[in-house]
C-alpha positions as CSV (number, residue, x, y, z in Angstrom):
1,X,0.0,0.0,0.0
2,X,2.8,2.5,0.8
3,X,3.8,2.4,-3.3
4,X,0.3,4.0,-3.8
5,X,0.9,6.6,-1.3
6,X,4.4,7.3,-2.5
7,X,2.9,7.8,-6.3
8,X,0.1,9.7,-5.1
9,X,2.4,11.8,-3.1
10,X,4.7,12.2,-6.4
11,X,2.0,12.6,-8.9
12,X,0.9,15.8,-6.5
13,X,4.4,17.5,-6.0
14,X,4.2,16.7,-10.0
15,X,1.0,18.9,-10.6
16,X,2.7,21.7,-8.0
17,X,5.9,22.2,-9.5
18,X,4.1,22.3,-13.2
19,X,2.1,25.1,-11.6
20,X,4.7,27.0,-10.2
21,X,6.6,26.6,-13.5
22,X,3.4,27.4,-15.4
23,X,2.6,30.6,-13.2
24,X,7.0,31.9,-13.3
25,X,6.5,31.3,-17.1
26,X,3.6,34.0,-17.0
27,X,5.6,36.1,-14.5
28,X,8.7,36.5,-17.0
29,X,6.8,37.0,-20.0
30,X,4.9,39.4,-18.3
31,X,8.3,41.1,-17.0
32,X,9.7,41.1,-20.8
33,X,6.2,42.9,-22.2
34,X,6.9,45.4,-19.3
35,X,10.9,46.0,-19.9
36,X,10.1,46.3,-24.2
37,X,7.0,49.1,-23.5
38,X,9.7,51.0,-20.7
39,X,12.3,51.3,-23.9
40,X,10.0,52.1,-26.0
41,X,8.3,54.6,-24.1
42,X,11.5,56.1,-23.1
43,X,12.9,56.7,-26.6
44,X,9.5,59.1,-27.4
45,X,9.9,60.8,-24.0
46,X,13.5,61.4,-24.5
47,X,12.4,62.8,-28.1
48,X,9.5,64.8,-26.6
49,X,11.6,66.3,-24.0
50,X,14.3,67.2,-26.7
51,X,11.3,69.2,-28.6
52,X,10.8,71.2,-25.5
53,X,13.8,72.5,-24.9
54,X,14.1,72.8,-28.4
55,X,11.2,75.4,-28.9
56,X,12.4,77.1,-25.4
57,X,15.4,77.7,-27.1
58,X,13.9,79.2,-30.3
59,X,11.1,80.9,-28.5
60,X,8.3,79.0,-29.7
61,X,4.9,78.3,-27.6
62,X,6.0,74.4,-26.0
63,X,2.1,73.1,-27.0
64,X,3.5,73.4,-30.8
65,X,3.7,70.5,-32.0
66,X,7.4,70.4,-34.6
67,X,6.4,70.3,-38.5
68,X,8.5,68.3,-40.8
69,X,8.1,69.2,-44.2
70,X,9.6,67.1,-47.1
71,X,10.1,68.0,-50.8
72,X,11.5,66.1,-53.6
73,X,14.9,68.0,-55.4
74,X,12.7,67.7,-58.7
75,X,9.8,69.0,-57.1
76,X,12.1,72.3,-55.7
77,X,11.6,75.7,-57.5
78,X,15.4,77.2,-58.8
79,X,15.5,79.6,-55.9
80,X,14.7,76.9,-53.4
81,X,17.6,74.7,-54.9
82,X,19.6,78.2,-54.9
83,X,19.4,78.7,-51.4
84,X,20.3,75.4,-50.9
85,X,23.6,75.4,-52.6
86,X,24.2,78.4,-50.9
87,X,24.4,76.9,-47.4
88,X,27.8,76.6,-45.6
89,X,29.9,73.7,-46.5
90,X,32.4,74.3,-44.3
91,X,31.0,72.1,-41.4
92,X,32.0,68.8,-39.9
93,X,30.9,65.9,-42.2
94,X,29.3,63.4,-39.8
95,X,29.7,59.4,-40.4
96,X,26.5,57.6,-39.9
97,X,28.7,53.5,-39.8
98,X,30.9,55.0,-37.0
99,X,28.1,56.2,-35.1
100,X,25.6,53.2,-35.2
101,X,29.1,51.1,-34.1
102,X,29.5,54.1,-31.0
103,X,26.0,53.4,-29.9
104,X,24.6,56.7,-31.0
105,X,21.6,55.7,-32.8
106,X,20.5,53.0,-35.0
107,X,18.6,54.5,-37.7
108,X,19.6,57.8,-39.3
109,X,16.6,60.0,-37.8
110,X,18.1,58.9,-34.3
111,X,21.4,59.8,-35.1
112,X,20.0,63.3,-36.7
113,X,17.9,63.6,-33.1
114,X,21.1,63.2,-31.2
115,X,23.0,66.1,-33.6
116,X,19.8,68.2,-32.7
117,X,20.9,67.1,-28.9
118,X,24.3,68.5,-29.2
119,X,23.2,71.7,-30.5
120,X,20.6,72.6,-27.3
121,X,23.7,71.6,-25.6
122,X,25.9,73.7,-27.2
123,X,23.2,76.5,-26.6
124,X,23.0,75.8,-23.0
125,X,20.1,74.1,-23.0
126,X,21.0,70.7,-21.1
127,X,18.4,67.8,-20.8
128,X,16.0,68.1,-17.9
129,X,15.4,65.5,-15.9
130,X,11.9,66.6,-14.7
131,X,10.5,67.2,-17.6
132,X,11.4,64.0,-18.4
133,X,9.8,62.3,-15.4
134,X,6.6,64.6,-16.0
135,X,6.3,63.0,-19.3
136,X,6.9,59.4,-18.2
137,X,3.5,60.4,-15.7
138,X,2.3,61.8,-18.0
139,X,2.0,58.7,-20.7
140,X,-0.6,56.7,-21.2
141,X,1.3,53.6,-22.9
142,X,3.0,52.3,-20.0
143,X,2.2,51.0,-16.2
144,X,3.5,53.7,-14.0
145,X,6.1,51.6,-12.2
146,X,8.7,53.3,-9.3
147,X,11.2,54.6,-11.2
148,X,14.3,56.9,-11.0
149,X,15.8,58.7,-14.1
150,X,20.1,58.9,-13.8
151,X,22.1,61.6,-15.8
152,X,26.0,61.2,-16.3
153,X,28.6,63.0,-17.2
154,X,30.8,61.6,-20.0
155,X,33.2,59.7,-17.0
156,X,30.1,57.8,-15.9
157,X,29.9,60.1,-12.8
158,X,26.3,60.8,-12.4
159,X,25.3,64.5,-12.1
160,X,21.2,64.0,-11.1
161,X,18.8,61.9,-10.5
162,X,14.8,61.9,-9.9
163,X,12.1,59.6,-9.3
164,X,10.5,57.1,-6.7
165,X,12.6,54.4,-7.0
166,X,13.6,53.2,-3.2
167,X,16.9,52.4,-2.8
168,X,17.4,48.8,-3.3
169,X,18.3,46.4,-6.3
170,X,15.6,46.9,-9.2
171,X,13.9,44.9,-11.2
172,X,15.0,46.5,-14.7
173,X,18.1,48.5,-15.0
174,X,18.5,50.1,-18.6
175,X,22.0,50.7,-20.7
176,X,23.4,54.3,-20.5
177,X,22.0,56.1,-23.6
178,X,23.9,58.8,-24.9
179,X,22.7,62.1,-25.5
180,X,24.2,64.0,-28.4
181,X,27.0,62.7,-30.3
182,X,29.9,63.7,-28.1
183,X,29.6,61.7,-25.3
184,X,29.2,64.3,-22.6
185,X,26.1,63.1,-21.2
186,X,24.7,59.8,-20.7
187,X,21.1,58.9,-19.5
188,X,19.9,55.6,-17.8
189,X,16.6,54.9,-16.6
190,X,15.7,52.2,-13.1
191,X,12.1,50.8,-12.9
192,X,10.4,48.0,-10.3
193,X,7.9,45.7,-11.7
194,X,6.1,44.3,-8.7
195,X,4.9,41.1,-8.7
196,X,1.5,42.5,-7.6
197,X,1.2,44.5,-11.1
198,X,1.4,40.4,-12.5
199,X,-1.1,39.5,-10.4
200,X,-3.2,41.8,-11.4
201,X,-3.2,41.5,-14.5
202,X,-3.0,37.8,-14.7
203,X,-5.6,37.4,-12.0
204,X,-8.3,35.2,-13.6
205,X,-5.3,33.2,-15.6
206,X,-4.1,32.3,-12.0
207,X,-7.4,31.7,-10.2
208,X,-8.7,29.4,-13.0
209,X,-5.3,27.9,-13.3
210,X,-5.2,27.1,-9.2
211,X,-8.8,25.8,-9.3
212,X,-7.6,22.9,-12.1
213,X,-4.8,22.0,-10.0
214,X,-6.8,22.1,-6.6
215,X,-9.1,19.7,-8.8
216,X,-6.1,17.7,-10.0
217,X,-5.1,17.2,-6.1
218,X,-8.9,16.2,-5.1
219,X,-8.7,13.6,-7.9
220,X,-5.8,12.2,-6.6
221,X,-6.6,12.1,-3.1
222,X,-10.1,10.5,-3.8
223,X,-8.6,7.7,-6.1
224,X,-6.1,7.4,-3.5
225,X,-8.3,7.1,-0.7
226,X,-10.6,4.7,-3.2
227,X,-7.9,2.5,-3.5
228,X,-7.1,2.5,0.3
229,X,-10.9,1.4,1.1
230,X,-10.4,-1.6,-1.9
231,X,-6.9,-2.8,-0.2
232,X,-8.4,-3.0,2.7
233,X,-12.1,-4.8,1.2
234,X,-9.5,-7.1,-0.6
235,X,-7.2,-7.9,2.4
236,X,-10.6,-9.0,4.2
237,X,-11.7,-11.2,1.5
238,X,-8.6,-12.8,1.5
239,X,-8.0,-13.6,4.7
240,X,-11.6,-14.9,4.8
241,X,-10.7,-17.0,1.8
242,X,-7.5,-17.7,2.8
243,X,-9.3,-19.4,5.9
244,X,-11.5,-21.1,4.0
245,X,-8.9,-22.7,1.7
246,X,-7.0,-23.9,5.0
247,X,-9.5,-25.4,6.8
248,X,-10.7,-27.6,3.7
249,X,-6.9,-29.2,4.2
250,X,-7.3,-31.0,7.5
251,X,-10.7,-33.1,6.5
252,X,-8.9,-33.8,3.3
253,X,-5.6,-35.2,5.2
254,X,-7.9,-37.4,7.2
255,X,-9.7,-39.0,4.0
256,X,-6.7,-39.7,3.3
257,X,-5.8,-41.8,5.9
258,X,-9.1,-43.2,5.8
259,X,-8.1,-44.3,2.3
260,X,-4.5,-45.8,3.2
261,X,-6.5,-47.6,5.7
262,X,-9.3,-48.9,3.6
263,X,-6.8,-50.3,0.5
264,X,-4.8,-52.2,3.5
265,X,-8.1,-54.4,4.5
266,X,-9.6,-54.2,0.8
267,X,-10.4,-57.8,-0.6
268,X,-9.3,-57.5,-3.8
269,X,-7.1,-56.0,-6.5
270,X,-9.1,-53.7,-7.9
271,X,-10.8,-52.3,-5.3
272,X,-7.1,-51.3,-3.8
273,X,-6.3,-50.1,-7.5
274,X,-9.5,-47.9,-7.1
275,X,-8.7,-46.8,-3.8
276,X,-5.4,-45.8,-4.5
277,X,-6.3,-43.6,-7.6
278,X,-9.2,-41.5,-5.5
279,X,-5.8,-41.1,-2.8
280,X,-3.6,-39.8,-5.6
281,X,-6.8,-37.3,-6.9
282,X,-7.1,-36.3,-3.3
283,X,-3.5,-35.7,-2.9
284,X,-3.3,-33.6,-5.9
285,X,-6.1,-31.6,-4.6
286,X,-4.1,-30.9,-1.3
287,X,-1.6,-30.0,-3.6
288,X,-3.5,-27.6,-5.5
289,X,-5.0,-26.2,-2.4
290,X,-1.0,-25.8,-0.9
291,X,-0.8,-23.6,-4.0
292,X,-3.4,-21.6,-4.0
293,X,-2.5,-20.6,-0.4
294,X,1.3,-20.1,-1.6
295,X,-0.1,-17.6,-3.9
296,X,-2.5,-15.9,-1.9
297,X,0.4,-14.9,0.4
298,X,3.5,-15.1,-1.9
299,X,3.5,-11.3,-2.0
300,X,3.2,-10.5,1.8
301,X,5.1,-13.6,3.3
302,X,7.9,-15.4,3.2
303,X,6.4,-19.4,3.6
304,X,7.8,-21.7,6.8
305,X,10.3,-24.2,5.8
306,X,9.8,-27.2,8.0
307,X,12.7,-28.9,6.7
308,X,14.0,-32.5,7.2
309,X,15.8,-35.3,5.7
310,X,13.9,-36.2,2.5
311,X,14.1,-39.5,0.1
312,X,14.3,-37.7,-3.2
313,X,13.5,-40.9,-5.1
314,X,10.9,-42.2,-3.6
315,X,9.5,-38.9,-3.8
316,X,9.8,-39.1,-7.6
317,X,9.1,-42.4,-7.6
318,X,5.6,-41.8,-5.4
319,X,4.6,-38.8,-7.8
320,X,5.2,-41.8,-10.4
321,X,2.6,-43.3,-9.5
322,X,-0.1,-40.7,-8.8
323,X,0.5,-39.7,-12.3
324,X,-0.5,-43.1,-13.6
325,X,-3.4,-43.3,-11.3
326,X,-4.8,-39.9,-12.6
327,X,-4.1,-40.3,-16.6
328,X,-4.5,-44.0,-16.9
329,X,-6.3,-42.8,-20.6
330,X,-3.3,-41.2,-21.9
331,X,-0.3,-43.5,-23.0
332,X,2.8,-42.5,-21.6
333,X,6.2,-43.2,-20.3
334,X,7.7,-41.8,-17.2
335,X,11.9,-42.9,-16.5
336,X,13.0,-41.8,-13.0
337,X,17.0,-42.3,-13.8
338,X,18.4,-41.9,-10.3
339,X,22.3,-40.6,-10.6
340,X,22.6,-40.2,-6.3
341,X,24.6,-41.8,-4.2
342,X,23.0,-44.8,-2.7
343,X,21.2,-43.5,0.4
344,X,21.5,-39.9,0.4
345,X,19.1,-38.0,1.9
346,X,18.6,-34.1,1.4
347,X,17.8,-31.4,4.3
348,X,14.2,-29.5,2.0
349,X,10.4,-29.5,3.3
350,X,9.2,-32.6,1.5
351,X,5.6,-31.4,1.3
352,X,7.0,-28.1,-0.9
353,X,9.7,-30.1,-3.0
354,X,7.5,-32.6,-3.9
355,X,4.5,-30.3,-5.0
356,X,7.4,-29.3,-7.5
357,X,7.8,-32.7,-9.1
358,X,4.7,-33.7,-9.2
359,X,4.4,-29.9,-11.2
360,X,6.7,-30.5,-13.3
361,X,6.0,-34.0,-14.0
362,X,2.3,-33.1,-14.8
363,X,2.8,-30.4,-16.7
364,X,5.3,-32.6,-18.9
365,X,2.3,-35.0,-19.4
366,X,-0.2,-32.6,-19.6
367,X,1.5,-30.1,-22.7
368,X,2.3,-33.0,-25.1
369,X,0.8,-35.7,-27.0
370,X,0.2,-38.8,-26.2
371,X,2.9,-41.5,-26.1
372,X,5.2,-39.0,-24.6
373,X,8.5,-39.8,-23.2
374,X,9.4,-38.4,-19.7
375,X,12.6,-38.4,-18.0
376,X,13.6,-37.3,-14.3
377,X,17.0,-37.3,-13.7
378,X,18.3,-36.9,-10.2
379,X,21.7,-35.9,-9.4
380,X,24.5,-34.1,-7.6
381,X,25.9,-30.9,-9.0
382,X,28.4,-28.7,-6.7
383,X,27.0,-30.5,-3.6
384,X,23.6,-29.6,-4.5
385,X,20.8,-31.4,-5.7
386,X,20.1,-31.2,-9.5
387,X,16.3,-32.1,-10.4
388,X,15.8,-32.3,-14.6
389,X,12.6,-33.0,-16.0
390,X,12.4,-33.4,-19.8
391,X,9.8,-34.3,-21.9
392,X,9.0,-34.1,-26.1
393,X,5.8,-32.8,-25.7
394,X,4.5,-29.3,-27.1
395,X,7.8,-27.2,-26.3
396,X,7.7,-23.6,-25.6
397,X,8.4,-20.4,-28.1
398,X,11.5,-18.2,-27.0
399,X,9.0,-15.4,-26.7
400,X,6.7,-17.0,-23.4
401,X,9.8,-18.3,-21.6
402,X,10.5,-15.2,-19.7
403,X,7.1,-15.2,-18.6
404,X,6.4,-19.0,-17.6
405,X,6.9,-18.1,-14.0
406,X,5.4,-14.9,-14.0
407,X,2.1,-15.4,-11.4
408,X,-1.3,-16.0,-14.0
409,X,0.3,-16.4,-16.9
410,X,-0.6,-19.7,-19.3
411,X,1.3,-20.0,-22.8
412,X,-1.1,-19.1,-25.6
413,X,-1.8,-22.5,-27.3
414,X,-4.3,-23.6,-30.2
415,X,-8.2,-24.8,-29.3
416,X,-6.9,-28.6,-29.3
417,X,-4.5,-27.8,-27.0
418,X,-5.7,-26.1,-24.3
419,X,-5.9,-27.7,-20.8
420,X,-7.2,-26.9,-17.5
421,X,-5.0,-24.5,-15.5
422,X,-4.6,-21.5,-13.4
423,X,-0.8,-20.4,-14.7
424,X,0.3,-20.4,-10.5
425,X,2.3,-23.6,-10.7
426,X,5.3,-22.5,-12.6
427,X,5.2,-19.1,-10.0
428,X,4.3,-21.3,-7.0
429,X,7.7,-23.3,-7.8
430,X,9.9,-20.9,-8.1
431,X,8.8,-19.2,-5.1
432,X,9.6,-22.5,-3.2
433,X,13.2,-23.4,-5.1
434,X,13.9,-19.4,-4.3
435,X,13.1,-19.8,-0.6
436,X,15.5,-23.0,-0.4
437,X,18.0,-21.0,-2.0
438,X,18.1,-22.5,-5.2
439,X,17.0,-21.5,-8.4
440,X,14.6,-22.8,-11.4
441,X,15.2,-22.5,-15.4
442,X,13.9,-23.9,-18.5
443,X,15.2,-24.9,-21.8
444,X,12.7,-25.4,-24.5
445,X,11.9,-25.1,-28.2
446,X,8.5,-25.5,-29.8
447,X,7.8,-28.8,-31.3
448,X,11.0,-30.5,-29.8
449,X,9.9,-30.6,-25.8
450,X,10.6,-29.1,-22.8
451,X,13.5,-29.6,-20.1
452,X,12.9,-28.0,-16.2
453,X,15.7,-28.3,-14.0
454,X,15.9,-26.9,-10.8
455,X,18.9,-26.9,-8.5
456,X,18.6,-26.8,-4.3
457,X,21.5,-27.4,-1.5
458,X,21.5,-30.6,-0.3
459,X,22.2,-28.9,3.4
């Protein structure tokens, strides 16, 4: 159960930090929109408050707004073009390359409006900083963030300053601009942009945004607590049938006693032959109930060895027999070659090792046609016990051998071949080598038969 609390937990941390991402995604792009309107409102204030001191210097009412007025050389009259030839010629030339590469403008009306700065200059008519932050109010094109407009001289050593900026790191910091083309003044510009501006204006994004992920979480946390009620429903339920499954053992183990003793006073042959195959069908249903209880718990509890020494060929040799008892219709062969030293005896639980066999001697019998061959070899590998069970029955495709212990799962086969099963044997012994700290494998190819070995400590 704590896996599901663990994903649960992840899945919602998850849906959090893709929030937070979501909502610092939001946050920057809104903080980029903000810093591109500040340029651009700056470079029109800058030109507006150029204007101003421009018609203080000529005289002019400030409210007029400046005229440009633009004729064609071929459109000129001849004293229009007069005049102009007779302008001085004698003045600096000015190199528009060299001052895009100097940072003076980048188009050539900027680099014209700076050449209109050094003139006001010149005249004594230096940039004024107010002005300039009564314009910023004054705009309607940008969020009136606390700011502080900076003036320096042409060593970077600032001269004035104004605005509402507190004094502290901010948020956007501009370049220096220069004003005019001889570098005597430089301008820079500081703005905040408070997170609660964002919120603001991203305040129905974010609420709708936090009400899908406060839905996300209550999804989780109901499935979660869903699956919490069903764990514990299906742990009832199979305790209940795990009781159930147990108790049907002990009046089984006592027909079969009743059995053992009815074949020793039975009268003839074939009653005794009868007996004994209703004591190998019970047997195998012990057998089967062993592994259905194996399963039930397999995930939850390691089983209870009660191990002694064991007579690994008389075990074989007893499975031998309930075999023949159970599928006296189907022709077969079963060889028991016995490689062991004479009387050895191995330290297992005989109950679980020989629920093993007898699986992998009836599933030998079971996959294949009939007339087929079966051979248990018994033997010593490394001072363990070596347990091979071959067979050229069905054989198994390359692609369902990873699988054939895997809890459920039954090798797809055609209509005539399919036989009763539950796919739990393979997974049941496996379980039972693993606990006896051996292991299990199979060597197979389809249409050639089947080998099963499995490999325990004799100790």
């Amino acid at each position: 159960m704590k896996k599901y609390y663990y994903i649960t937990l992840i899945a919602m941390v998850a849906t959090v930090c893709l929030q937070i991402s979501y909502m610092f995604s939001l946050y920057n792009q809104d903080v980029s929109e903000d810093i591109i309107n500040i340029g651009e409102v700056t470079k029109k204030i800058i030109e507006d408050e150029k204007w101003i001191r421009s018609d203080l210097r000529s005289g002019r009412s400030i409210q007029t707004k400046p005229v440009f007025k633009v004729k064609l050389l071929s459109d000129m009259t001849p004293q229009e073009l007069d005049s102009i030839r007779k302008l001085p010629t004698n003045k600096d030339t000015f190199n528009l390359p060299a001052a895009r590469k100097m940072g003076i403008g980048t188009t050539t009306g900027e680099i014209v409006s700076q050449l209109a700065q050094d003139y006001l200059l010149a005249a004594g008519f230096p940039l004024n900083l107010n002005t300039l932050d009564s314009l910023w109010r004054a705009s309607d094109s940008i969020v009136h963030h606390p700011h502080q407009f900076l003036l320096y001289d042409k060593d970077t050593v600032m001269i004035s300053s104004v605005g509402d900026l507190e004094s502290h790191t901010p948020d956007y910091v501009s370049q220096l601009h220069p004003i005019g083309t001889k570098g005597l003044q430089y301008l820079q510009i500081k703005a905040d942009i408070p997170m609660s501006h964002f919120l603001r204006h991203q305040l129905w994004t974010l609420a709708l945004s936090a009400c899908m992920m406060l839905l996300v979480l209550l999804c989780l946390f109901f499935q979660l607590t869903a699956i919490r009620r069903k764990e514990a429903l299906l742990r009832k339920r199979e305790m209940t049938i795990n009781g159930t499954i147990h108790d049907l053992k002990s009046p089984l183990n006592s027909v079969i006693t009743m059995m053992g003793w009815l074949k020793q006073t039975a009268p003839d042959k074939e009653t005794k032959e009868m007996l004994e195959t209703s004591k190998a069908g019970v047997r195998r249903l012990i057998s089967n109930i062993e592994a259905l209880l194996m399963t039930a718990r397999m995930d939850r509890r390691q089983v209870v060895l009660n191990k002694s020494l064991i007579d690994v060929p008389e075990m074989a040799e007893g499975v031998k027999k309930e075999l023949s008892c159970l599928y006296p219709g189907k022709p077969h062969t079963i060889c028991i070659i016995n490689e062991l030293p004479a009387g050895l005896q191995v330290m297992a639980d005989g109950m679980y090792i020989e629920n093993v066999i007898r699986n992998l001697m009836e599933n030998a019998l079971k996959y294949s046609d009939a007339g087929v061959r079966i051979e248990v070899s018994l033997s010593i590998v490394n001072e363990r016990l070596r347990v091979s069970v071959k067979d050229n029955g069905w054989g198994i495709a390359p692609c369902h051998q990873k699988k054939l212990f895997t809890q459920f799962y039954r090798v797809p086969r055609s209509e005539e071949q399919q036989q009763k099963g539950y796919g739990i044997g393979l997974a049941q012994s496996q379980y039972i080598i693993n606990e006896h700290g051996g292991e299990i494998m199979v060597k197979s190819a389809e249409g050639e038969g089947s080998t099963f070995t499995f490999i325990i400590p004799c100790r």
